[in-house]
C-alpha positions in Angstrom: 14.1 -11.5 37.0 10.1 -11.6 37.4 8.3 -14.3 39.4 7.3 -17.1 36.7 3.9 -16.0 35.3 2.6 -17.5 31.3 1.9 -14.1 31.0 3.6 -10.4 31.2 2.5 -7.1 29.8 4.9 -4.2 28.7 5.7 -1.1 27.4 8.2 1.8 27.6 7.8 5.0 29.9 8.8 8.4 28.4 10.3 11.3 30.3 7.4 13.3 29.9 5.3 11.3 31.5 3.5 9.6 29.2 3.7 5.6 28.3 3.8 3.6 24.6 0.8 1.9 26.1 -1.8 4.3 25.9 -0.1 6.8 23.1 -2.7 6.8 20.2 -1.1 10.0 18.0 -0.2 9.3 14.5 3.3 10.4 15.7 5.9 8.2 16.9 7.7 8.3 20.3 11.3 7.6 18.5 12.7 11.1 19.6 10.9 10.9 22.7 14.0 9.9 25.7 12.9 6.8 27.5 12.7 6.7 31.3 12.1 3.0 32.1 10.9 0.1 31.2 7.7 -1.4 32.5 6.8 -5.2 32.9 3.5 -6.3 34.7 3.5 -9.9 35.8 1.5 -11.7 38.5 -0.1 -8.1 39.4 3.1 -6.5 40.3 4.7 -3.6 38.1 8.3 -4.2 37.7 9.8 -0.3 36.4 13.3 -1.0 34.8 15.3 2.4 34.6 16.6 2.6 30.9 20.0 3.1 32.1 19.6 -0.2 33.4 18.4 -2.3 30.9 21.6 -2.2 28.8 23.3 -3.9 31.5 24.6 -7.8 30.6 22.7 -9.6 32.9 19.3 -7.5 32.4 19.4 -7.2 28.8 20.1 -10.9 28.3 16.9 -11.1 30.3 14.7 -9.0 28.5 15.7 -10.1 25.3 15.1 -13.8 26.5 12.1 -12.9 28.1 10.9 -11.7 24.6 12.2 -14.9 22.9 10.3 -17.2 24.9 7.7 -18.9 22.5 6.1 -20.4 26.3 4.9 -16.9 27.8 2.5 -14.4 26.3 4.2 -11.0 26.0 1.2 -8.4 25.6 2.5 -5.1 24.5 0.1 -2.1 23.1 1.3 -0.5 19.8 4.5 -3.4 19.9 6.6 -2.4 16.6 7.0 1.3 18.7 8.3 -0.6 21.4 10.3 -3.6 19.6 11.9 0.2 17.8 12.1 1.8 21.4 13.8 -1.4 22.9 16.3 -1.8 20.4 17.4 1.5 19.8 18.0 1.4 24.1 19.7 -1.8 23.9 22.1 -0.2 20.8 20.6 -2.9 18.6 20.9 -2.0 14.5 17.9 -3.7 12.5 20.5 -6.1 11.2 21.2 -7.0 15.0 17.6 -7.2 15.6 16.3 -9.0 13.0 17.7 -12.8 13.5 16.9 -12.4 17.2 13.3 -14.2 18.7 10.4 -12.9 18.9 7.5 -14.6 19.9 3.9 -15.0 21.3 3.2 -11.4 21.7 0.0 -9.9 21.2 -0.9 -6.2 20.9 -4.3 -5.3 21.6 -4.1 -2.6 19.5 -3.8 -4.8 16.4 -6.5 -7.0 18.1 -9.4 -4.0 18.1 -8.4 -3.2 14.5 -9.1 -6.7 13.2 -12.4 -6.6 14.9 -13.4 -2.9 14.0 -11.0 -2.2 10.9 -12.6 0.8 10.0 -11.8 2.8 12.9 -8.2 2.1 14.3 -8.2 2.2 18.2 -7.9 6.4 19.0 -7.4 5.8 23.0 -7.1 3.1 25.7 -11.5 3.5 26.3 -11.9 2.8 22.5 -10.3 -0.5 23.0 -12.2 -1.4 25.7 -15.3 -0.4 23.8 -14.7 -3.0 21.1 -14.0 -5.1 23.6 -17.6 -4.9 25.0 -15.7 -3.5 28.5 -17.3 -1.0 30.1 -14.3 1.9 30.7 -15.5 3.7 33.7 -12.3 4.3 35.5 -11.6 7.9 36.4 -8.2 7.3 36.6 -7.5 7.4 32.9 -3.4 7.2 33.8 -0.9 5.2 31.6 -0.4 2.5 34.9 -4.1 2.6 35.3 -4.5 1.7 31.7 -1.3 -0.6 31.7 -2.8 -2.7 34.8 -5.9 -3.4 32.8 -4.3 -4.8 29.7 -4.5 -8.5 30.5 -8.4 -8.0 30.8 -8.6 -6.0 27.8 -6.5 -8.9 25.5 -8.3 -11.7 27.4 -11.8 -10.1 25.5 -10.6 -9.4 22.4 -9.2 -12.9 22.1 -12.5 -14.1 23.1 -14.0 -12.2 20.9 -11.5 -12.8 17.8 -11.9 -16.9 18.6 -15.3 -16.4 17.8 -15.0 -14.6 14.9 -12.6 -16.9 13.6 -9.5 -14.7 13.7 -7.4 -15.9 15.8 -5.3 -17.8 13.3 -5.4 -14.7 10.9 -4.2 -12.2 14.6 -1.7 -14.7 15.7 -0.1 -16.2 12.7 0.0 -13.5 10.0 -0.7 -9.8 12.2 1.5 -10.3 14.9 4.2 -12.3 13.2 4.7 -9.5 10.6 5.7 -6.7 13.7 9.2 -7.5 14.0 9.6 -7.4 10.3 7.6 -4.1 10.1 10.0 -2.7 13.2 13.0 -3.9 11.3 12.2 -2.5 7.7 11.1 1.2 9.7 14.6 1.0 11.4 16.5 0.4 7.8 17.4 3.2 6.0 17.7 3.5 2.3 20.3 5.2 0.1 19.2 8.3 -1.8 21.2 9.8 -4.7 20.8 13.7 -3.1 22.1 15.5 -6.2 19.6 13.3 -8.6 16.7 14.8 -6.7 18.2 18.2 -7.0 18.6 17.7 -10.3 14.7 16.9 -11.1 13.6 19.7 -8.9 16.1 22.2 -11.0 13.8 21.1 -14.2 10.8 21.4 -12.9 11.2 24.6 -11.2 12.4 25.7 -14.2 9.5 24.1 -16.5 6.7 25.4 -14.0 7.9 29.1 -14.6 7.7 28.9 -18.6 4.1 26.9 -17.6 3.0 29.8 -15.4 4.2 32.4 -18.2 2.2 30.6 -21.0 -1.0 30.2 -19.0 -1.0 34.0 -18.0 -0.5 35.4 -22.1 -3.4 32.8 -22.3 -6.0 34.7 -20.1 -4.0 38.2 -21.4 -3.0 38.9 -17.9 -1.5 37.2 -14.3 -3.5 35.4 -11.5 -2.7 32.8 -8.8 -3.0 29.4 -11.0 -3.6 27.8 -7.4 -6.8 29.5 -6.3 -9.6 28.1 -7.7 -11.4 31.0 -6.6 -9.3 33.3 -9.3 -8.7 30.5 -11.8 -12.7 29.6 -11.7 -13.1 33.6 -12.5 -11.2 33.1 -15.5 -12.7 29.6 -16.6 -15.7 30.7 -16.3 -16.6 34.4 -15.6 -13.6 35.9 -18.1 -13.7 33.2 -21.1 -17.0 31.6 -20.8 -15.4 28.5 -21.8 -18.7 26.1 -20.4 -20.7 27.7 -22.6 -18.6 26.7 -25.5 -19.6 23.1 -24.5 -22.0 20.9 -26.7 -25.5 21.9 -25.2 -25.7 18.6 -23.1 -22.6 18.9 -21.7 -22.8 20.9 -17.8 -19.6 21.6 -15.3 -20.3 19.8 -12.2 -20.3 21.9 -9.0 -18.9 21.7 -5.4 -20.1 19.9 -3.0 -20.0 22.8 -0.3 -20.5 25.9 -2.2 -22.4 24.8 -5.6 -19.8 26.6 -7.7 -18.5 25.7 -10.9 -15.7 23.4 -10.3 -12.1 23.6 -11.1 -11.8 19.7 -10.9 -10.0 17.8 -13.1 -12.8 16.4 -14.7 -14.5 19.5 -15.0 -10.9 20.5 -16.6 -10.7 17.6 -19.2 -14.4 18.5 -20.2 -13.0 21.7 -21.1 -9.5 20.8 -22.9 -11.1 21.0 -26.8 -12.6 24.1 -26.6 -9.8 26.4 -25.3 -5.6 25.9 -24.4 -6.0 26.9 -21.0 -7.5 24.0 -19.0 -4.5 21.5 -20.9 -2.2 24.0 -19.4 -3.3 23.9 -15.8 -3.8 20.1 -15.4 -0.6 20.1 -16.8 0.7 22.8 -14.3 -0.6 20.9 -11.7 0.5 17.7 -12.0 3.8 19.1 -12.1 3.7 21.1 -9.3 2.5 17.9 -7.3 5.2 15.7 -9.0 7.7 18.1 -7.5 6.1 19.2 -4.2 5.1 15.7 -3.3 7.7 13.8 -4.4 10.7 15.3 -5.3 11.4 18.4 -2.4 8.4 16.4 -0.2 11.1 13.3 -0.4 14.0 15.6 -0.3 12.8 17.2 3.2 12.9 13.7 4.4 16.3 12.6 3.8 19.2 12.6 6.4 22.9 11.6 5.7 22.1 10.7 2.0 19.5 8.4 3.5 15.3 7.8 4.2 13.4 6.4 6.4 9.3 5.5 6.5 7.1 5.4 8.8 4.8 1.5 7.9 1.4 1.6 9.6 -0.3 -1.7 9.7 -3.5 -0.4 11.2 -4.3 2.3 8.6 -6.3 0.2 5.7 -9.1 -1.4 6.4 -8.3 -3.8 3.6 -5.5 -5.2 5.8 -3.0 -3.2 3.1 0.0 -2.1 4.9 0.5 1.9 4.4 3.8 4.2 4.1 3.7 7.6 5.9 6.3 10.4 6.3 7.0 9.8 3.5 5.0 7.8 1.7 7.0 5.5 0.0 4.2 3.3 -1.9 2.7 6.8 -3.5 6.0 7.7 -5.8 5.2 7.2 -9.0 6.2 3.9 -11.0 6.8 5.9 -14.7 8.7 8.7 -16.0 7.3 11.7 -17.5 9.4 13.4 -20.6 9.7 17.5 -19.9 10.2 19.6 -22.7 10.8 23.2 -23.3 11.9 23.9 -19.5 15.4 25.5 -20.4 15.9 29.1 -20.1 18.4 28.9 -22.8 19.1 27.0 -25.6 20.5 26.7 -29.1 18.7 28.6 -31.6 17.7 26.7 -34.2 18.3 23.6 -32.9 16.2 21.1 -34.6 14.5 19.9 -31.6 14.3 21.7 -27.9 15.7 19.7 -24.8 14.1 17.2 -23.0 14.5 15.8 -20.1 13.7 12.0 -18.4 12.2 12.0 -14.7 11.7 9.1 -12.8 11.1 9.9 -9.1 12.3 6.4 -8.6 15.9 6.9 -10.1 17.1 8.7 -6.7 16.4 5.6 -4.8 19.4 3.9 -4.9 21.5 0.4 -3.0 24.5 1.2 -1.0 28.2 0.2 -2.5 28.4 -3.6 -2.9 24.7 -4.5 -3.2 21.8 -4.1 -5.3 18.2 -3.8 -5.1 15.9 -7.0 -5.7 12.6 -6.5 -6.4 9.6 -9.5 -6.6 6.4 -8.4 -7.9 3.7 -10.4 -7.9 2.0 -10.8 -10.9 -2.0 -10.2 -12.0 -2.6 -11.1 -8.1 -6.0 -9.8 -8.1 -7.1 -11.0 -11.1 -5.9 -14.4 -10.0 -7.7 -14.0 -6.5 -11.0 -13.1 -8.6 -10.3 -16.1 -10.5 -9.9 -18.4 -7.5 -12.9 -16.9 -5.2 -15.1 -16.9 -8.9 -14.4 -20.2 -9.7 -14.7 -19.5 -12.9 -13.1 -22.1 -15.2 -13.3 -20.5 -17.9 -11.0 -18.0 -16.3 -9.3 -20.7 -13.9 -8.0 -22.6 -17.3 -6.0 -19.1 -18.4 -4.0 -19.4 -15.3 -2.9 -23.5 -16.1 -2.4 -23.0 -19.3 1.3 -24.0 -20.5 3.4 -20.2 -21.2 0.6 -18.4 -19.8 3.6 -15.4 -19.4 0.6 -12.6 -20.2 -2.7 -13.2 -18.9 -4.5 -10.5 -20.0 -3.4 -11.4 -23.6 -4.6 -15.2 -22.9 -7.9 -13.6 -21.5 -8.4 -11.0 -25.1 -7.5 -14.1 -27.4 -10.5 -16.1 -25.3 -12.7 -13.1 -25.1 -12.6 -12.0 -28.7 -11.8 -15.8 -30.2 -8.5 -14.7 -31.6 -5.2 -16.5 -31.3 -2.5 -14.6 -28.9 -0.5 -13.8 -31.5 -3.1 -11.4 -33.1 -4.2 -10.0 -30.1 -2.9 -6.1 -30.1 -1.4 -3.6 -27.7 -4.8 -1.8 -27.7 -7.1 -5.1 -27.0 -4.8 -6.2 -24.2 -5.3 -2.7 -22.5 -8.9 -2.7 -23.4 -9.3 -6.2 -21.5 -7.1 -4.9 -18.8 -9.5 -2.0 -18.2 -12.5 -4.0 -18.1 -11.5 -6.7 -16.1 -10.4 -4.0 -13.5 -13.9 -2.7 -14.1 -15.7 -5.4 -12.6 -13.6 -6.0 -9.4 -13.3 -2.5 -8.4 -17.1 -2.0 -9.5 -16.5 0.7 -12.1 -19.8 2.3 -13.4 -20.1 2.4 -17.5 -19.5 6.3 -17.6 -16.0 6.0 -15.9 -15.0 3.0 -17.9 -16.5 5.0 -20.9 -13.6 7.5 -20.4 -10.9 4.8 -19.7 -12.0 2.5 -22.9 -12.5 6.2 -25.2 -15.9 5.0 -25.8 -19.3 6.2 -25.2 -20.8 4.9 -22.0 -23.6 2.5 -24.2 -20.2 0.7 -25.8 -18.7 0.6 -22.6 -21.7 -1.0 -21.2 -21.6 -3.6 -24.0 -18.2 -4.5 -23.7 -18.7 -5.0 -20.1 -21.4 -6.9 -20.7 -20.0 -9.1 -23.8 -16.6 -9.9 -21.5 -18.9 -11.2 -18.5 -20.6 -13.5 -21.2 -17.5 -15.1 -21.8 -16.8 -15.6 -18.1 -19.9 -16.2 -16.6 -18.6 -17.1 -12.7 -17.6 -13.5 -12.3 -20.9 -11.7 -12.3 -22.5 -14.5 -10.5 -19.7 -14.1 -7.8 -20.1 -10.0 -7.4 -23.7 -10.7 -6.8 -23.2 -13.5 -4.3 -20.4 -11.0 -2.4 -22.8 -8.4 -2.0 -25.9 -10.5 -1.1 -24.0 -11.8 1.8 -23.2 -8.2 2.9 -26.6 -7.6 2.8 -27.6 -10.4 4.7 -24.7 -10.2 7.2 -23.4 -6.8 6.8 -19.9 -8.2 6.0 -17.6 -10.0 3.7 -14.3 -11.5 4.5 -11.2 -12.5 2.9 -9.7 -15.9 2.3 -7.5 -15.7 5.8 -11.1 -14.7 7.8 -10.2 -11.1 7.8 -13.6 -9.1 7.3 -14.9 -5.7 7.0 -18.0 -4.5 7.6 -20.3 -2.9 5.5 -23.3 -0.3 7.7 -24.5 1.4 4.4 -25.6 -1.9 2.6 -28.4 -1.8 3.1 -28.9 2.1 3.4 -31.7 4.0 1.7 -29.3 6.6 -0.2 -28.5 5.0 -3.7 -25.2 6.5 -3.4 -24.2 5.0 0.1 -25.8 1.7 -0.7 -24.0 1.5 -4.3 -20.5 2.0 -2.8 -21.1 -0.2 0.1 -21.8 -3.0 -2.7 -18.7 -2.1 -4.4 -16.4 -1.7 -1.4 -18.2 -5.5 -0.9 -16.7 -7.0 -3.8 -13.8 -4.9 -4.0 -13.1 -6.4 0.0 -12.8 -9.7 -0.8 -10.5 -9.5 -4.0 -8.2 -6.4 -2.6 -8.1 -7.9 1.0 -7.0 -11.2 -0.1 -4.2 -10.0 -2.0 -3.2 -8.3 1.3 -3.2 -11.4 3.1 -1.0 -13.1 0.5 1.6 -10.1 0.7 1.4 -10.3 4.0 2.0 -14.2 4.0 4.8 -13.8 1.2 7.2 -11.6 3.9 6.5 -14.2 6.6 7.7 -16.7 4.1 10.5 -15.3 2.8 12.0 -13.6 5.9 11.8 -17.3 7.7 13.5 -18.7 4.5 16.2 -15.9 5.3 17.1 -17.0 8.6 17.4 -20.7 7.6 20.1 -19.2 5.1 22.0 -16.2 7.0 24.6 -16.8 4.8 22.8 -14.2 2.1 23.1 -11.0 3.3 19.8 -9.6 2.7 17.4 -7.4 3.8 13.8 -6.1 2.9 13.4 -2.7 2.7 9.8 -1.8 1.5 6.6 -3.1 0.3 4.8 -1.4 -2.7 1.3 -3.3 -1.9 1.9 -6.3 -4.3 5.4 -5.9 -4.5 8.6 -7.2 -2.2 11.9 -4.7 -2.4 15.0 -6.0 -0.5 18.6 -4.5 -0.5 21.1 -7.6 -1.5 24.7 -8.1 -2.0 25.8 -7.9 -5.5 27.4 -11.3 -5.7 24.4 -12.9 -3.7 21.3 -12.0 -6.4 20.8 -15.0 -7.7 21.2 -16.9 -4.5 18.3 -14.6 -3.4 16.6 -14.7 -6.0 16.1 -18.3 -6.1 14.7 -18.4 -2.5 12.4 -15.5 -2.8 10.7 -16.6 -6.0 10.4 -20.3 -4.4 9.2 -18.6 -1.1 6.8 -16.6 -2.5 5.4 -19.4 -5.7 4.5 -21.9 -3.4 1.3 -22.0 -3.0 0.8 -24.8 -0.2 3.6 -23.1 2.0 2.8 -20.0 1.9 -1.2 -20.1 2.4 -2.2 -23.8 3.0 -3.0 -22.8 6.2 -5.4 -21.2 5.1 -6.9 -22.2 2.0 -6.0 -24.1 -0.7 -6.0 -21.5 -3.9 -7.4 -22.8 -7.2 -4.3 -20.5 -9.2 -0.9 -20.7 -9.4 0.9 -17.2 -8.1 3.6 -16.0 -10.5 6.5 -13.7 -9.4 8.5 -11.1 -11.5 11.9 -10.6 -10.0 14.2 -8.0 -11.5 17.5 -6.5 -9.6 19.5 -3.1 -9.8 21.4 -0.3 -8.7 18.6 2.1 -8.3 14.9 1.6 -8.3 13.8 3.4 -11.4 16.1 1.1 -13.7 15.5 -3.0 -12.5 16.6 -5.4 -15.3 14.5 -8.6 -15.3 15.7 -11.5 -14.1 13.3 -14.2 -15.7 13.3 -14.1 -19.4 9.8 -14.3 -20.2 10.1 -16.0 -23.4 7.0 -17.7 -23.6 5.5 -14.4 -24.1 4.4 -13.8 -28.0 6.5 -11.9 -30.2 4.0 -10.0 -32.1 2.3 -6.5 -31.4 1.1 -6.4 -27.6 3.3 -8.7 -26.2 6.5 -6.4 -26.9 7.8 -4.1 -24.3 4.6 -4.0 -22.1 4.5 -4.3 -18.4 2.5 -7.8 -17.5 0.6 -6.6 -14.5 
């Protein structure tokens, strides 16, 4: 079809003129007709029109084209045009996924790894990261198309140096077709469950908005702060009920009295209005965000999101429109939201909702989820080497680490340790790798910030390696203005080293944080890889991952198949040498949860963790 070259470039041309090539918007191009299909190789430009490409002979091309492991395929923003291509060629996901895909490189995902903080915006950007001077006046999509193969022959240059080639070509770019495939899937939504929650709340936010206005003896927009700052503070005076140390925090703009919800909580003993709002409000998100927010989404009893895998400059991968990985893991219990009820009824009506419930498997299958357990704890552990912490991991029905960890911590046996101590340990731990200041763990622990500061300080004694680790992190940021992640992925850190205590501080944080949070990514990343290859070798299970929740893996399975998945994932994703041997050889063994259902809000455990101790903390508590 084209003269043999090693390497082509391509993208898709629109009707309106524009090309997938140089389209930067946060938007997608899927409604967007397509007019032809462009392929560049040995300096011609080859334009397929679309109603052309789903003939035999030329789609058999194309598609073979793209299959070829032997000839570099370079494609700007390449899960828009894998989407593009398929829908053209009348290919479902399921179609799509088993088919080859290989050697293709997006420069796109290139200039992200070497500047992650700020994803390419245009063609010029590109070339700026590049270290190519842009000075073309003709800023056209062919003019920008025909100057791809430079473009990717720099960044490769400059990602070989860096030592991210591997980390580019092996997880990055490998991960596309499964990111084009899950956007294409659609999942099942129970409609009238939604309607349901939205019912109660609409209902439960009315009796809210009537309490909070015989509160304040008269009505006012609970939404402008302007109005409810008035009240807080101008009508009730309620700061100057605080102890005399105690001062509401201000805006940074105007240098008002803030309506935050911190300033809120400071508030909630003195008076019943500021329980009320927070209330109100976390209501009113719960059902604008993610009840008629995921409701205005939903087509044909079905949803679709948007996965961006240029967004975090973690390396996470991100859910927009909607965002799938923001709706919340546990129920809230309403009360009191019915017009009308029993009189004296012992008790008023409540109601369970768990924005997760309407998220449901179609007829025939169910949902398989594979959580990854204490993942960043474990990372900590393995880039600490901290044996003291290390040993936790190896230890024989090690089910609950965090218990293991209190029972060293506090030198009592697991069996003692309660629901409180685990939670306290949980807290801390989480402390020190996110870099959590005393007065914010003070509020988490229910402590004042000296106790907080001794507990800290008294759980880094134990494990030694940890502190000495944080330090060495953010001394090589300041020293090389980066840190990087066990695949080579780094981020860079321009306030390190910055006179501003505040920039400086969260620089050092974001330092540590980087390496621990980042690394996890990689490994999430790595688990797909593995267990969609693992897939193909056994296309007899009919299976098919849906979404990722950050350290979490959520495929749609058939019924009668679970434990035939199940089995693969859990080996997929447990084996350490498969899974990230090229990479490094980690110190701690991962450990999957896997639990399977009809719907998303209710999955049953699979492995029966009965290692776990019997007595007070380990019953009923969620391991992560």
């Amino acid at each position: 079809m084209f003269r043999l070259s090693t390497t082509v470039v391509m993208t898709l041309v629109y009707e309106d003129g524009t090309a997938l090539s140089s389209s930067f918007s946060s938007t997608t191009k899927h409604d967007v007709k397509i007019k032809n299909l462009a392929v560049l190789a040995n300096q011609r430009c080859y334009l397929i029109p679309g109603s052309l490409v789903t003939e035999n002979e030329i789609r058999a091309k194309i598609l073979e084209l793209i299959g070829k492991p032997e000839e570099t395929k370079i494609i700007c923003n390449c899960k828009e045009f894998l989407i593009g291509l398929w829908q053209l060629l009348n290919l479902t996901a399921e179609h799509a996924w088993p088919l080859p895909c290989f050697n293709i490189q997006d420069p796109c995902i290139a200039t992200w790894l070497l500047n992650p903080e700020q994803p390419p915006s245009s063609f010029k950007s590109m070339c700026s990261t590049a270290g190519i001077q842009w000075q073309n006046d003709d800023d056209t999509w062919l003019s920008c198309f025909k100057s791809t193969p430079l473009l990717m022959k720099n960044l490769e240059r400059n990602l070989v140096s860096l030592n991210q080639w591997s980390l580019f070509t092996e997880i990055e770019m490998r991960l596309v077709p499964i990111l084009a495939c899950m956007e294409m899937r659609a999942i099942n939504i129970d409609v009238s469950v939604f309607l349901k929650f939205s019912d109660i709340l609409k209902c439960k936010l009315s009796k809210l908005e009537e309490r909070i206005h015989k509160e304040v003896g008269h009505s006012f927009s609970i939404n402008s702060h302007m109005q409810l700052r008035h009240v807080l503070y101008d009508e009730l005076k309620l700061d100057q009920r605080l102890p005399s140390k105690a001062k509401i925090g201000k805006t940074n703009v105007a240098q008002v009295k803030s309506t935050s919800e911190a300033s809120l909580n400071q508030l909630i003993d003195v008076h019943p209005l500021p329980s009320l709002v927070l209330e109100y409000r976390q209501l009113q998100k719960l059902k604008s965000t993610y009840v008629d927010g995921m409701l205005s989404c939903v087509h044909d009893g079905t949803l679709r999101t948007h996965w961006d895998q240029t967004a975090a400059a973690t390396g996470r991968l991100t859910s927009a429109r909607p965002n799938i990985q923001a709706v919340p893991k546990t129920a809230i219990t309403i009360t009191d939201y019915q017009v009308n009820y029993v009189i004296g009824a012992k008790s008023l009506p409540e109601a369970k909702i768990n924005v997760r419930e309407p998220f449901i498997s179609q007829k025939g299958f169910s949902l398989l989820s594979a959580d990854f357990q204490q993942i960043e704890l474990r990372i900590l552990a393995h880039l600490s080497e901290d044996s003291s912490l290390l040993s936790t991991f190896w230890q024989p029905n090690a089910s609950d680490v965090f218990i293991a960890l209190t029972g060293k911590w506090q030198g009592k046996d697991v069996d003692s340790v309660t629901y409180a101590d685990r939670e306290q340990t949980k807290r801390i731990v989480y402390s020190v790798m996110y870099g959590v200041g005393k007065d914010k763990l003070a509020d988490y622990l229910k402590v004042k910030p000296d106790a907080a500061k001794c507990l800290r300080s008294s759980f880094l004694a134990q494990f030694p390696a940890i502190e000495k680790y944080t330090k060495k992190c953010q001394d090589f940021a300041k020293e090389f203005g980066y840190t990087e992640t066990i695949c080579a992925r780094r981020r860079y850190f321009p306030h390190i080293n910055s006179s501003s205590h505040i920039l400086r501080a969260q620089a050092q944080r974001q330092a540590v944080n980087f390496c621990v949070q980042g690394s996890a990514a990689d490994i999430c990343k790595l688990a797909m890889l593995s267990v969609e290859e693992a897939l193909k070798e056994h296309n007899e299970i009919n299976c098919r991952l849906l979404f990722q929740i950050h350290d979490e893996l959520i495929w749609e399975v058939k019924e009668d198949q679970v434990q035939q998945a199940r089995a693969l994932i859990q080996e997929a994703m447990e084996n350490m040498k498969s899974l990230c041997g090229k990479f490094c050889n980690l110190q701690v063994p991962l450990a999957v949860r896997l639990s399977s259902g009809s719907s998303w809000a209710n999955l049953a455990l699979l492995d029966h963790l009965s290692d776990l101790p019997r007595k007070s903390a380990a019953a009923n508590i969620d391991c992560d």
